[in-house]
DSSP file (Angstrom, degrees, kcal/mol; ACC not computed):
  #  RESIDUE AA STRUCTURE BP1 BP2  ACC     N-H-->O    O-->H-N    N-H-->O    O-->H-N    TCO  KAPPA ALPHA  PHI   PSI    X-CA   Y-CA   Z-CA
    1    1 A X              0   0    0      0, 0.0     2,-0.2     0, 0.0     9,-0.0   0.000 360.0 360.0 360.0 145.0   68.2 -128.3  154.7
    2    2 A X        +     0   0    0      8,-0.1     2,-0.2    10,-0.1    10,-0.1  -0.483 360.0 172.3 -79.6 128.0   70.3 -131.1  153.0
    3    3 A X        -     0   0    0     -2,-0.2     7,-0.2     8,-0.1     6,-0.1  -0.707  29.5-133.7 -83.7  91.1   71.6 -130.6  149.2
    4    4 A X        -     0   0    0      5,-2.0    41,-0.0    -2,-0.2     7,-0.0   0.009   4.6-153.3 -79.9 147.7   73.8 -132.7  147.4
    5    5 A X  S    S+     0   0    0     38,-0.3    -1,-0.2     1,-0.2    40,-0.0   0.908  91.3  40.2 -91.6 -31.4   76.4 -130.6  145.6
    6    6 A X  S    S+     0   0    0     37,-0.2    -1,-0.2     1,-0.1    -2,-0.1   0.846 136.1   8.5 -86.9 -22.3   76.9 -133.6  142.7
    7    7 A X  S    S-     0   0    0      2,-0.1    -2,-0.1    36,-0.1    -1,-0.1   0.688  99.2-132.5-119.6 -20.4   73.4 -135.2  141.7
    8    8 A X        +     0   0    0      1,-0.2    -3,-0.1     2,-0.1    -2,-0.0   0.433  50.1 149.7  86.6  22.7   71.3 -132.3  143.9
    9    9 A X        -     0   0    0     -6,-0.1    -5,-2.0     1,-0.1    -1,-0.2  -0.284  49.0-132.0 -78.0-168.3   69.2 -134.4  145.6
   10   10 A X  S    S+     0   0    0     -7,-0.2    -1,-0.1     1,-0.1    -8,-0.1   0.908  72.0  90.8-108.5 -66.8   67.6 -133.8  149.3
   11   11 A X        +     0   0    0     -8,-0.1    28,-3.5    27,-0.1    29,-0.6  -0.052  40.6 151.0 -25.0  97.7   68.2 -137.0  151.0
   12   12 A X  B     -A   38   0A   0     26,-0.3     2,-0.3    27,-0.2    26,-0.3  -0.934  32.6-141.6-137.9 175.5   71.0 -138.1  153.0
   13   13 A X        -     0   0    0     24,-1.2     2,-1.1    -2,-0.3    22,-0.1  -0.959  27.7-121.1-143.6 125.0   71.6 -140.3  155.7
   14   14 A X        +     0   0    0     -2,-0.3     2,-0.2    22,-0.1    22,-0.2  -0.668  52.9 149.9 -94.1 119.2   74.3 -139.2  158.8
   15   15 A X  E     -B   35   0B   0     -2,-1.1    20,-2.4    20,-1.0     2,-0.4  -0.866  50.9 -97.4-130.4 156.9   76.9 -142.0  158.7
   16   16 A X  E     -B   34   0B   0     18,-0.3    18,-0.2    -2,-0.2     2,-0.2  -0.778  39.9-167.8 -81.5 152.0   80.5 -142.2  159.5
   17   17 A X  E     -B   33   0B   0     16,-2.1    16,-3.4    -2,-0.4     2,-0.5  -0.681  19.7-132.9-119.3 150.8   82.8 -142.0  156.6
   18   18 A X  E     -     0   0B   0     13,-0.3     2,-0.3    14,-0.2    13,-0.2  -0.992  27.2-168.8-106.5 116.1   86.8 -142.7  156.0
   19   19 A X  E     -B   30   0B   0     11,-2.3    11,-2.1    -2,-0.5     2,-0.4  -0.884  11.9-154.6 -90.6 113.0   88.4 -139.9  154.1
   20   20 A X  E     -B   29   0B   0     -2,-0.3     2,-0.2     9,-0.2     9,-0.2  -0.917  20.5-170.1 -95.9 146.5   92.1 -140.1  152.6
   21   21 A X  E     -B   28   0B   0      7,-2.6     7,-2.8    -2,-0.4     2,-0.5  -0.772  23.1-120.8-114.3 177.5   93.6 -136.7  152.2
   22   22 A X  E     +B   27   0B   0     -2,-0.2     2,-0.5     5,-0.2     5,-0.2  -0.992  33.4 177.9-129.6 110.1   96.8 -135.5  150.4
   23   23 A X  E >   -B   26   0B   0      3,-1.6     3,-5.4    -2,-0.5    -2,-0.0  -0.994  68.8 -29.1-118.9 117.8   99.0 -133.8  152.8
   24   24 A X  T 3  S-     0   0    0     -2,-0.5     3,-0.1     1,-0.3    -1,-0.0   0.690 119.4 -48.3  41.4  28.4  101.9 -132.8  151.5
   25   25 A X  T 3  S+     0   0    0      1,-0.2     2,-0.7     0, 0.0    -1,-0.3  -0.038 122.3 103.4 109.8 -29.9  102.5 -135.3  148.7
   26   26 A X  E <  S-B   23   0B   0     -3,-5.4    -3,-1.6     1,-0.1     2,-0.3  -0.688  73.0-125.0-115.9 123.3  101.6 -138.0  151.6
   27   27 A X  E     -B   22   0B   0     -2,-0.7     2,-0.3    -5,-0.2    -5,-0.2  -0.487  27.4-173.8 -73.9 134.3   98.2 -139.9  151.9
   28   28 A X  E     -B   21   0B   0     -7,-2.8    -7,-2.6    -2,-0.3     2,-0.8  -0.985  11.3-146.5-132.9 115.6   96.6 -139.6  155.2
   29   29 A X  E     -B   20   0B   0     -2,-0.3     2,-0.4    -9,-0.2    -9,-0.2  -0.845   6.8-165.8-116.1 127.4   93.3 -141.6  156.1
   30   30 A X  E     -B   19   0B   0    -11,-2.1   -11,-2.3    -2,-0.8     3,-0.3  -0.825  15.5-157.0 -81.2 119.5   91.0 -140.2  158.2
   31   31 A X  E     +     0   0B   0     -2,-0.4   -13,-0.3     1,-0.2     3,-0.1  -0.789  56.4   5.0-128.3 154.2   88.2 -142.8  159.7
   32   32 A X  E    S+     0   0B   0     -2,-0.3     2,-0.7   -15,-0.2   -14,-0.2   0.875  71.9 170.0  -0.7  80.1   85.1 -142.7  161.1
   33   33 A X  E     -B   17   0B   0    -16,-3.4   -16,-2.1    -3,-0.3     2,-0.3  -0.834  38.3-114.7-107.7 133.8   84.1 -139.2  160.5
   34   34 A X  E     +B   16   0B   0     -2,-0.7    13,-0.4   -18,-0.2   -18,-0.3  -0.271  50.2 159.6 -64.0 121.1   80.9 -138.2  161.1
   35   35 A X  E     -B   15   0B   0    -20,-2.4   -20,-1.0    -2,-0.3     2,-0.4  -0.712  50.6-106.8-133.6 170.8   79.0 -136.9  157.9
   36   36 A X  B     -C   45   0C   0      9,-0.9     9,-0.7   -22,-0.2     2,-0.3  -0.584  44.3-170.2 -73.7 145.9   75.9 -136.1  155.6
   37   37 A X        -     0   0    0     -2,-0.4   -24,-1.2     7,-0.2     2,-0.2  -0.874  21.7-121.2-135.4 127.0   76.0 -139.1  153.1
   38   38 A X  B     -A   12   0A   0     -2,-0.3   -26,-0.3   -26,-0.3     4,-0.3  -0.354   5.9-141.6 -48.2 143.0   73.6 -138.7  150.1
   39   39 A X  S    S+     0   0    0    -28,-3.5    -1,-0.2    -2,-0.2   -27,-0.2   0.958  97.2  33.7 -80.7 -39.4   71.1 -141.4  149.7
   40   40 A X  S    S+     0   0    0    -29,-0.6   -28,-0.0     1,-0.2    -2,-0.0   0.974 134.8  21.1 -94.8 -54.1   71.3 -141.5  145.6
   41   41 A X  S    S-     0   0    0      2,-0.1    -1,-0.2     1,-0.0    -2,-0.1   0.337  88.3-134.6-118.5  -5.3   74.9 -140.7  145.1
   42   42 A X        +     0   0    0     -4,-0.3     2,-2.0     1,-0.2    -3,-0.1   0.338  43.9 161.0  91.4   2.4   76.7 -141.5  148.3
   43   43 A X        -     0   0    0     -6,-0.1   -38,-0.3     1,-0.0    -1,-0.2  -0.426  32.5-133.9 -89.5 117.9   78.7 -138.3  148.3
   44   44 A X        +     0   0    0     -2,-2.0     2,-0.3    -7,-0.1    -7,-0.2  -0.099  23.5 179.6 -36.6 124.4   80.2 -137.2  151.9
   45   45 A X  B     -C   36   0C   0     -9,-0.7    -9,-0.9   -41,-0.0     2,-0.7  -0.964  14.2-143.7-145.4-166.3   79.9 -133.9  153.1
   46   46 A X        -     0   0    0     -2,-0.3     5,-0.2   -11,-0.2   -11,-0.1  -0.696  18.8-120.9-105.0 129.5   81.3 -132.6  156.5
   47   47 A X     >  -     0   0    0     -2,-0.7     4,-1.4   -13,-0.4    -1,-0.0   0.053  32.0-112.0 -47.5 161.9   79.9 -130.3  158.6
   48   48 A X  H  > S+     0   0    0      2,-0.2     4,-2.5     1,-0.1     3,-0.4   0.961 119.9  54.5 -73.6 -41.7   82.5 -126.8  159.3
   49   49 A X  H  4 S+     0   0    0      1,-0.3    -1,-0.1     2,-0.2     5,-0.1   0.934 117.4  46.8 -45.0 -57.4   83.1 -128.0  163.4
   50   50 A X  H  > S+     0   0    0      1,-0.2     4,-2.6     2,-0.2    -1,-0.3   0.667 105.0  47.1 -46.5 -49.7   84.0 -131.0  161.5
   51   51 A X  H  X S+     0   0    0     -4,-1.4     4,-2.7    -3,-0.4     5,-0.4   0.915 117.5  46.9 -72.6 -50.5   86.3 -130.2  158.7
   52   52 A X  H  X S+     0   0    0     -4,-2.5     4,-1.0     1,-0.2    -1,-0.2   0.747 104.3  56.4 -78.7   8.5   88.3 -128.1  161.0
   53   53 A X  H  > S+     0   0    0     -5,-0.2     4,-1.1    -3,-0.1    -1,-0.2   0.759 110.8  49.3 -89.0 -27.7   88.6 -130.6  163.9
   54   54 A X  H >X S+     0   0    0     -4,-2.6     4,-1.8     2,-0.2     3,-1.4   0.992 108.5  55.8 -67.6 -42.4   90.1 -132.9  161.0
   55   55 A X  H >X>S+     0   0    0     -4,-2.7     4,-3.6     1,-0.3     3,-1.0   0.987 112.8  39.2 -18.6 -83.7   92.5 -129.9  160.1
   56   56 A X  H 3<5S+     0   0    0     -4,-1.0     5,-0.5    -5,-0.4     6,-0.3   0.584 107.7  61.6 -68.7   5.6   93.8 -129.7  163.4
   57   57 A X  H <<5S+     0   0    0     -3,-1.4    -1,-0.2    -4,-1.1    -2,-0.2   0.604 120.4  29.4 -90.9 -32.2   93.9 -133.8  163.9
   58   58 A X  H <<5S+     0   0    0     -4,-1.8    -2,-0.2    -3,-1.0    -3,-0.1   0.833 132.5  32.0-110.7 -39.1   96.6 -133.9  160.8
   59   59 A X  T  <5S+     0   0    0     -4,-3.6    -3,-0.2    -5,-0.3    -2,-0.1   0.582 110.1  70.3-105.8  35.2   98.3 -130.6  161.0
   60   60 A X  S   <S-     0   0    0     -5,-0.7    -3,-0.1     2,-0.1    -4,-0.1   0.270 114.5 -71.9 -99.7-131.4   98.2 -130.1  164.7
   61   61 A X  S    S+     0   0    0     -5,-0.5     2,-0.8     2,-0.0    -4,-0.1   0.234  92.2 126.7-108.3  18.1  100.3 -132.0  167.7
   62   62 A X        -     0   0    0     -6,-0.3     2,-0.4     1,-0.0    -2,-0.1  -0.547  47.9-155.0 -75.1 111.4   97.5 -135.6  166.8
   63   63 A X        -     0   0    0     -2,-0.8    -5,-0.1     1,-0.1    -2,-0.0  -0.540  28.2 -98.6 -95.3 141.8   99.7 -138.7  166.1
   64   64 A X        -     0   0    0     -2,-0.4     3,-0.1    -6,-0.1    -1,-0.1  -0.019  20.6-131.6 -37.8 134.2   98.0 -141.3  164.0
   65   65 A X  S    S-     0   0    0      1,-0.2     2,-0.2     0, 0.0    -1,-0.0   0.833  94.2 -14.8 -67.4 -79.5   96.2 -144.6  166.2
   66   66 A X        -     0   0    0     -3,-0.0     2,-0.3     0, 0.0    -1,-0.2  -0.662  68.6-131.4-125.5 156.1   98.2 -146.7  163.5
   67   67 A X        -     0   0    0     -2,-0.2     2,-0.2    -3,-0.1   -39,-0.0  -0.808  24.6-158.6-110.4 155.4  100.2 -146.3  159.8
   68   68 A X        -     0   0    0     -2,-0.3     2,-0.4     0, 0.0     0, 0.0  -0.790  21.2-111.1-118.1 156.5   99.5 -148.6  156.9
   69   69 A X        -     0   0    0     -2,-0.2     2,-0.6     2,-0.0     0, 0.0  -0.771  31.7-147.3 -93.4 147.6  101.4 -149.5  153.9
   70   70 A X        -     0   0    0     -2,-0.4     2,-0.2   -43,-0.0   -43,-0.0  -0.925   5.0-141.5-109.7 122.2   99.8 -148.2  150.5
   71   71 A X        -     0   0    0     -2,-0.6     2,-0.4     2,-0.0    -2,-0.0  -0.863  24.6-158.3 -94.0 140.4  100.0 -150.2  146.9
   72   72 A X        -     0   0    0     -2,-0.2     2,-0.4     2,-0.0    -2,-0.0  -0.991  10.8-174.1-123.1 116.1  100.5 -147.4  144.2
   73   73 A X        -     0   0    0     -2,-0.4     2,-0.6     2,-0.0    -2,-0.0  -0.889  18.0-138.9-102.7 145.3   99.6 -148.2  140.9
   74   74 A X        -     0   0    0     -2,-0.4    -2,-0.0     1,-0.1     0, 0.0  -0.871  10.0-171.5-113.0 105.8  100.2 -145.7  137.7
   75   75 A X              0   0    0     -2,-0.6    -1,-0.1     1,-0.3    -2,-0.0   0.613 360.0 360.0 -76.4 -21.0   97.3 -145.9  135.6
   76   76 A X              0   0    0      0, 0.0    -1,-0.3     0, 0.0    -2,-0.0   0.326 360.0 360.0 -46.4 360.0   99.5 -143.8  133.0
């Protein structure tokens, strides 16, 4: 059964999500991965099959479908 780890609610809806992760200093977006979504607070999360097929899709032998350029702002 479904529990949201930030507002606790029950309810989620399985959508795919786009994820950026920080590999090695360097942002890497991961897109339509399949997830638990809350319904009130919208926070992803990913099943274990999941998390560790994205593991091995960024550090294994998976090349990116396409790179983007990123605008960095410093909020500082």
């Amino acid at each position: 059964m479904f529990e949201c780890n930030v507002c606790g609610s029950k309810e989620a809806v399985r959508k795919p999500v786009s994820q950026v992760f920080d590999v090695d200093g360097k942002p890497v977006l991961v897109e339509n991965i399949p997830a638990l979504v809350c319904a009130r607070c919208g926070e992803a999360t990913f099943d274990l099959e999941v998390g560790e097929k994205i593991r091995m899709m960024i550090h294994g032998e998976s090349k990116p479908v396409r790179s983007i350029a990123v605008d960095v702002f410093d909020y500082a």
